[in-house]
Each structure stands twice: as structure tokens, then as C-alpha cells.
N, CA, C and O atoms as a GROMACS GRO file, in nm:
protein
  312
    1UNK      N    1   0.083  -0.119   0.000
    1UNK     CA    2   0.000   0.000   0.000
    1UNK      C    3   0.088   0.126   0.000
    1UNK      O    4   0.201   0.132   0.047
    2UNK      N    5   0.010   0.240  -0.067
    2UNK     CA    6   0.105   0.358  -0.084
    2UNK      C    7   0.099   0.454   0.097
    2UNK      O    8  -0.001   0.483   0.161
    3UNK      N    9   0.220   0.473   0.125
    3UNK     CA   10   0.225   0.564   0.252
    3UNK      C   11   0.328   0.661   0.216
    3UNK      O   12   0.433   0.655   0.153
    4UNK      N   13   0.240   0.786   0.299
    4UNK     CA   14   0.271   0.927   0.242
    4UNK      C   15   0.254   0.984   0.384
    4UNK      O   16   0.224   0.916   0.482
    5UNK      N   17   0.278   1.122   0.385
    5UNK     CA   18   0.315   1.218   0.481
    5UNK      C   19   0.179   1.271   0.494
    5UNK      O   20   0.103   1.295   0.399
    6UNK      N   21   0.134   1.302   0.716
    6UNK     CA   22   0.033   1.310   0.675
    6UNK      C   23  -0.019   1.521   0.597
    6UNK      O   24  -0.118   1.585   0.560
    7UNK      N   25   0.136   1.537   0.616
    7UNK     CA   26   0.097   1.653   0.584
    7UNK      C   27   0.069   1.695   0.355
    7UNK      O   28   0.060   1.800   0.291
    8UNK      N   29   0.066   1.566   0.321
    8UNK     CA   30   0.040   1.590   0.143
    8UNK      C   31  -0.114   1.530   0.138
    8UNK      O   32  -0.161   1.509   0.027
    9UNK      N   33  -0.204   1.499   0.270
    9UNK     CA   34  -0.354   1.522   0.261
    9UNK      C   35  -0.437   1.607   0.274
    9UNK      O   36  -0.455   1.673   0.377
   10UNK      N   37  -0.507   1.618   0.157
   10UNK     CA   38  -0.648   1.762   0.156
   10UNK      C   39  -0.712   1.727   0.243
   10UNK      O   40  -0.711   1.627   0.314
   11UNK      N   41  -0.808   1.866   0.237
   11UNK     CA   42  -0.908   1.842   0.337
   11UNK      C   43  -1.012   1.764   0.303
   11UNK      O   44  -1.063   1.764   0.191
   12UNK      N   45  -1.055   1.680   0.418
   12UNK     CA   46  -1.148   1.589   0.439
   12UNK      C   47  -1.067   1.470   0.405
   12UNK      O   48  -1.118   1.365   0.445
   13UNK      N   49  -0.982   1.460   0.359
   13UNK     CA   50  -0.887   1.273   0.318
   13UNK      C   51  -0.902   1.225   0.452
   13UNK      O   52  -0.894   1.301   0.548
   14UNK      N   53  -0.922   1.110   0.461
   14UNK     CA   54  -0.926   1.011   0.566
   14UNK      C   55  -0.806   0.950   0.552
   14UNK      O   56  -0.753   0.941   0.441
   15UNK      N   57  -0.753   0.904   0.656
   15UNK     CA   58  -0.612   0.806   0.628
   15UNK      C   59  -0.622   0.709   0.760
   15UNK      O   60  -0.699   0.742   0.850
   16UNK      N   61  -0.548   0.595   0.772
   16UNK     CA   62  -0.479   0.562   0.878
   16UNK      C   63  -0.338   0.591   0.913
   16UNK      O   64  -0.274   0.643   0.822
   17UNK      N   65  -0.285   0.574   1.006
   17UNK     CA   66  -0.139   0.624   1.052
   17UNK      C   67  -0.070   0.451   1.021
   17UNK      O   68  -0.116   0.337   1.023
   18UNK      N   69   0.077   0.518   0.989
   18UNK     CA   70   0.123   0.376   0.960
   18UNK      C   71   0.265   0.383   1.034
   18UNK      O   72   0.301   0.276   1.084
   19UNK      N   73   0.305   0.435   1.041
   19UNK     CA   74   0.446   0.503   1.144
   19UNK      C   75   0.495   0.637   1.111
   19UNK      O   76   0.436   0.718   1.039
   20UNK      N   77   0.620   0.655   1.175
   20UNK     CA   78   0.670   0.784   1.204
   20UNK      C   79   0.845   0.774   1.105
   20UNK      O   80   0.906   0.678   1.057
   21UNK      N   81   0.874   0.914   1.110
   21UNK     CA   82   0.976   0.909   1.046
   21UNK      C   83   1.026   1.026   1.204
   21UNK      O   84   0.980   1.138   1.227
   22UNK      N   85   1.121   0.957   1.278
   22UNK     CA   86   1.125   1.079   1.355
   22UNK      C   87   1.247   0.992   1.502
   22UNK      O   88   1.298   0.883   1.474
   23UNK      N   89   1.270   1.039   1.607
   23UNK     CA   90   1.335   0.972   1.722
   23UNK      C   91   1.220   0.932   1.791
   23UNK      O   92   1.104   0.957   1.759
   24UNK      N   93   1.273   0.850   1.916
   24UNK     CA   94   1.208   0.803   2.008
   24UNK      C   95   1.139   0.889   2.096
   24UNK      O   96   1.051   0.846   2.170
   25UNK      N   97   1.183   1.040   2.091
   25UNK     CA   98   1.105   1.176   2.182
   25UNK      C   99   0.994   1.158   2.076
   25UNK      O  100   0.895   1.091   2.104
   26UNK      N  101   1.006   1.209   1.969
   26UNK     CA  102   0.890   1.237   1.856
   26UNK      C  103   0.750   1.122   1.874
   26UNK      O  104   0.633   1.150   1.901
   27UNK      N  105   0.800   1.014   1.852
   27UNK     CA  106   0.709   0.912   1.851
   27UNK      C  107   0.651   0.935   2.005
   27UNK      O  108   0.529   0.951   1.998
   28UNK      N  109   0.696   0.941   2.130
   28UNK     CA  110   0.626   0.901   2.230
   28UNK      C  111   0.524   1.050   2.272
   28UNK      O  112   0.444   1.072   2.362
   29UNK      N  113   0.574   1.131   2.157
   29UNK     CA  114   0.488   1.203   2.183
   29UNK      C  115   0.388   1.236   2.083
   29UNK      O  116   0.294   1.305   2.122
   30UNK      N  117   0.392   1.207   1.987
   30UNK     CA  118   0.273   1.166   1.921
   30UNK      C  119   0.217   1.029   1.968
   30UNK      O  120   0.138   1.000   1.879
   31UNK      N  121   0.217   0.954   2.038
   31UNK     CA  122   0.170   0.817   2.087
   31UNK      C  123   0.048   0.876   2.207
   31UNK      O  124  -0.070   0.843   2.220
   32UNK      N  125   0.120   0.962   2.274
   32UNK     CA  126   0.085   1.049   2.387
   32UNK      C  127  -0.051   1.140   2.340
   32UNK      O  128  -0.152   1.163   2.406
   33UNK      N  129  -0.023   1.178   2.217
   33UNK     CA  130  -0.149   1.259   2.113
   33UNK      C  131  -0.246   1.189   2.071
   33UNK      O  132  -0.352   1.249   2.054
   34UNK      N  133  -0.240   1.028   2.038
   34UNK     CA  134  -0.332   0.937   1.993
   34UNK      C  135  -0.315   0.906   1.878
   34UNK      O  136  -0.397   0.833   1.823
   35UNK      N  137  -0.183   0.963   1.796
   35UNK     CA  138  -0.106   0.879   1.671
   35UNK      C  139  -0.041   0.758   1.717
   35UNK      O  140   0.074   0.746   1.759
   36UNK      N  141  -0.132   0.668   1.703
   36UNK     CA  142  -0.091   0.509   1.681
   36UNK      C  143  -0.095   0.433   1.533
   36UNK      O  144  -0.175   0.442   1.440
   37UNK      N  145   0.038   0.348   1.554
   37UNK     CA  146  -0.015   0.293   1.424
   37UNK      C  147  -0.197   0.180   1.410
   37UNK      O  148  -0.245   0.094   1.483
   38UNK      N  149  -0.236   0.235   1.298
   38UNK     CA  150  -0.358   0.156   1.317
   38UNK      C  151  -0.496   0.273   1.325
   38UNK      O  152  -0.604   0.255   1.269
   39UNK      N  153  -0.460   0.388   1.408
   39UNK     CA  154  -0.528   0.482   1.421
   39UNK      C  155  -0.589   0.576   1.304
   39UNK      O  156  -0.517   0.642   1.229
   40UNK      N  157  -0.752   0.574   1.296
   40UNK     CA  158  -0.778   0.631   1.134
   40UNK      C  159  -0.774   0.804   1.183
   40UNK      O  160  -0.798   0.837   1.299
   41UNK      N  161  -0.744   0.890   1.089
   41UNK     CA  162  -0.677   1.024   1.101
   41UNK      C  163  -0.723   1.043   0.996
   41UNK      O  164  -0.696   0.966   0.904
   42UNK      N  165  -0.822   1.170   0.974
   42UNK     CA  166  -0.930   1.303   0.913
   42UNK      C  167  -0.863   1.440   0.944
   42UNK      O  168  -0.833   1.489   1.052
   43UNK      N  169  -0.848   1.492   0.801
   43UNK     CA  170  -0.751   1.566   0.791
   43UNK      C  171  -0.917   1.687   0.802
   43UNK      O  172  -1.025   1.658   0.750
   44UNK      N  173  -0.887   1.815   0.883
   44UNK     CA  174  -0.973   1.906   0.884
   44UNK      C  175  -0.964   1.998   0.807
   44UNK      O  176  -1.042   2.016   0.714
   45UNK      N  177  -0.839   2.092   0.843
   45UNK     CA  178  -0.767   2.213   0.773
   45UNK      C  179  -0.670   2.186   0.746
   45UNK      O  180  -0.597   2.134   0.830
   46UNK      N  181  -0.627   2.209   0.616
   46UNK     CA  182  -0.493   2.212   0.523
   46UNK      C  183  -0.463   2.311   0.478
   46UNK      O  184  -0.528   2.304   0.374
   47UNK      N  185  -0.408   2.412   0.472
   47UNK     CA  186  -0.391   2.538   0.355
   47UNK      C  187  -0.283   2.546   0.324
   47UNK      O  188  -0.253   2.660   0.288
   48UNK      N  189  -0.146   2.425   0.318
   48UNK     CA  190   0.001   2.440   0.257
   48UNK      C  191   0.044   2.512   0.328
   48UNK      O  192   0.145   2.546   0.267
   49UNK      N  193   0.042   2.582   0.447
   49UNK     CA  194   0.067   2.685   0.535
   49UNK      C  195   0.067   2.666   0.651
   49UNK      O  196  -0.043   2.622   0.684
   50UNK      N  197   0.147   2.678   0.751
   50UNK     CA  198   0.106   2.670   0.919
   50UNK      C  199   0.047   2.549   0.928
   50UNK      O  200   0.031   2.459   0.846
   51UNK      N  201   0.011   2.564   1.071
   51UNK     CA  202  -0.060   2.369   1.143
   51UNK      C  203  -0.154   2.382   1.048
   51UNK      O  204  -0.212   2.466   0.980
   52UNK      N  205  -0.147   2.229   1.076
   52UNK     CA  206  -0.281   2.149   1.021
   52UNK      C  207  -0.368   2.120   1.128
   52UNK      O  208  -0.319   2.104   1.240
   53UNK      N  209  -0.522   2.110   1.107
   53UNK     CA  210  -0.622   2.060   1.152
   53UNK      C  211  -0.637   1.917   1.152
   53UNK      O  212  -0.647   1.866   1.040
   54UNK      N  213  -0.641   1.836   1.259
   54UNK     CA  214  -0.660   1.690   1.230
   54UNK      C  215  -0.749   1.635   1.326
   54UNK      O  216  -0.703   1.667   1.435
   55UNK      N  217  -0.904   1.535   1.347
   55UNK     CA  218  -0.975   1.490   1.405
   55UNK      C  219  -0.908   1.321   1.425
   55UNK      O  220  -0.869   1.255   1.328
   56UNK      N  221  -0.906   1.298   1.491
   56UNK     CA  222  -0.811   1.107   1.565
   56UNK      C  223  -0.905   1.103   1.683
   56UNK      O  224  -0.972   1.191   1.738
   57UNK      N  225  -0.892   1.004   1.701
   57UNK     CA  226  -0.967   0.947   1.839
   57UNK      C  227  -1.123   1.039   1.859
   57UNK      O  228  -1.163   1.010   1.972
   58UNK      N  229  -1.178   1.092   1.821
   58UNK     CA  230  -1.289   1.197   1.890
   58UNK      C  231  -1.232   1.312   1.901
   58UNK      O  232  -1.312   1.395   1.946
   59UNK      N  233  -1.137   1.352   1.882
   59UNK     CA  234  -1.083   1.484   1.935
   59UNK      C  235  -1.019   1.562   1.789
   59UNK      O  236  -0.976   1.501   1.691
   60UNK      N  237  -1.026   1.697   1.803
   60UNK     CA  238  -0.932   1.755   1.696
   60UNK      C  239  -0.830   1.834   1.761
   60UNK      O  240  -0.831   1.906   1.861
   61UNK      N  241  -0.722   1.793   1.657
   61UNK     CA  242  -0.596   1.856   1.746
   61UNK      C  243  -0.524   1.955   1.616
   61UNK      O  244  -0.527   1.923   1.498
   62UNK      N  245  -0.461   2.079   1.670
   62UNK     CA  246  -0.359   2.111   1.556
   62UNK      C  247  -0.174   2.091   1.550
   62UNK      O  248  -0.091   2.131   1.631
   63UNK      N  249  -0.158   2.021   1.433
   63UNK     CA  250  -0.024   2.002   1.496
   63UNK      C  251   0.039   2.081   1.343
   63UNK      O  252  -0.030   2.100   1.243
   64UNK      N  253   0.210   2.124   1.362
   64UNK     CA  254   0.246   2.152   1.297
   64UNK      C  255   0.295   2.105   1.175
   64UNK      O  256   0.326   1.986   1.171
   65UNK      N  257   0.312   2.189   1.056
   65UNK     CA  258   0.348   2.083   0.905
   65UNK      C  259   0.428   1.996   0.917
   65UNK      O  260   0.422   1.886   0.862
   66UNK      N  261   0.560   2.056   1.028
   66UNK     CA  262   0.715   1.975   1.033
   66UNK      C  263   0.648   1.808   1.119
   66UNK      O  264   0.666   1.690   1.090
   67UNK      N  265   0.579   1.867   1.217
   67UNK     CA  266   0.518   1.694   1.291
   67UNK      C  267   0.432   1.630   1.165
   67UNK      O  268   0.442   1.511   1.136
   68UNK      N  269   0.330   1.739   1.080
   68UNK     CA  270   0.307   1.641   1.025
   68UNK      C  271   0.333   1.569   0.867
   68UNK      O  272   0.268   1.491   0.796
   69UNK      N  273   0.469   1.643   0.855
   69UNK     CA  274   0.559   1.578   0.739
   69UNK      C  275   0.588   1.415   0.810
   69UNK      O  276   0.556   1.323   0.734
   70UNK      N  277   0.635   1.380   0.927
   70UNK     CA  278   0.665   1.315   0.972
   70UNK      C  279   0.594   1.189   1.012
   70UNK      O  280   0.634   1.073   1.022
   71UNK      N  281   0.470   1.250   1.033
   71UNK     CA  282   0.376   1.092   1.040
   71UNK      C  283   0.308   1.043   0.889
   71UNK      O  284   0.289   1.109   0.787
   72UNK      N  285   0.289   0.938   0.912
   72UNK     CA  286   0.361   0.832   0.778
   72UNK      C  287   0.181   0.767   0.764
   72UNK      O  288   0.136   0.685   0.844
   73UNK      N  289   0.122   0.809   0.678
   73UNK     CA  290  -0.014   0.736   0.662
   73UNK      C  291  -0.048   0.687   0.549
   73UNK      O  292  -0.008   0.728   0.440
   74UNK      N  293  -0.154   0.560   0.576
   74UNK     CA  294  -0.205   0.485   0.471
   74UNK      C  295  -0.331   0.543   0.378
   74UNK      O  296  -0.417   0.456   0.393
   75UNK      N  297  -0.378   0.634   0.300
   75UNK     CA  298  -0.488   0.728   0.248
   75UNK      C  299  -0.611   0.622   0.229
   75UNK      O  300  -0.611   0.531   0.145
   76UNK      N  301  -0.711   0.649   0.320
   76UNK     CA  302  -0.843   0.561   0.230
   76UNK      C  303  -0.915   0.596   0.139
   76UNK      O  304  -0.947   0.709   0.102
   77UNK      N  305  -0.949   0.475   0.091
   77UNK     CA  306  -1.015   0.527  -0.072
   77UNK      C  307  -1.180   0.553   0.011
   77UNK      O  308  -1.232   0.515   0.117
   78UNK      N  309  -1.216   0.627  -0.091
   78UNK     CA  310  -1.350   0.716  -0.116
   78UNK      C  311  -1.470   0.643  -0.193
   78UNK      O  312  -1.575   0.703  -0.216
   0.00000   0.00000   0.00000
């Protein structure tokens, strides 16, 4: 399956998380956020610019482009 960065998803793409490109600080703290692998991740706000908007677990969180160049997701089809 194709895995991509979750920061090259538009808005509304659904994905799952598939891992991290990052150290052992990075990961435990996105683990800590509710990026698990396995975890499905709804992209809210995107504008190529500043944080992104992202809904995981029930919650929406904003994290930045650089965190989310770094998490590594599977895109679901539509």
C-alpha cells in the first residue's frame, strides 16, 4: 500500500497512521497525542501553510506541518 506524509492530505482525506519518520522523543509524543499505528486520522484544515487541523480518536488537534511531514499514513479510498 502507498504511505505518504500526513501533511500531502487535503481536506477531508481520511487516512490511517502507519508510522513515524522521527526519534524516540517524537514518537512518544505523538503516541501520547493518539497517533498510533492503526489509528484512522481526518484531515480538517490544510492550507500548505502553518498547522494542520486533524480529528483522531474523537478529538481535533492542531499540529504543525514539520510533525506532520513526519507521520507516515495509509490514504483511504472514497
Amino acid at each position: 500500500m502507498v504511505q505518504i506524509p500526513l501533511s500531502n492530505l487535503t481536506e477531508g482525506a481520511e487516512a490511517v497512521v502507519v508510522g513515524f519518520r522521527g526519534g524516540a522523543r517524537l514518537m512518544q509524543k505523538l503516541a501520547d497525542m493518539g497517533f498510533v499505528p492503526g489509528t484512522a486520522v481526518k484531515v480538517i484544515k490544510n492550507q500548505r501553510n502553518g498547522p494542520m487541523m486533524v480529528s483522531i480518536r474523537g478529538i481535533t488537534l492542531g499540529i504543525g506541518r514539520g510533525v506532520a511531514m513526519k507521520i507516515m499514513v495509509e490514504p483511504r479510498n472514497r
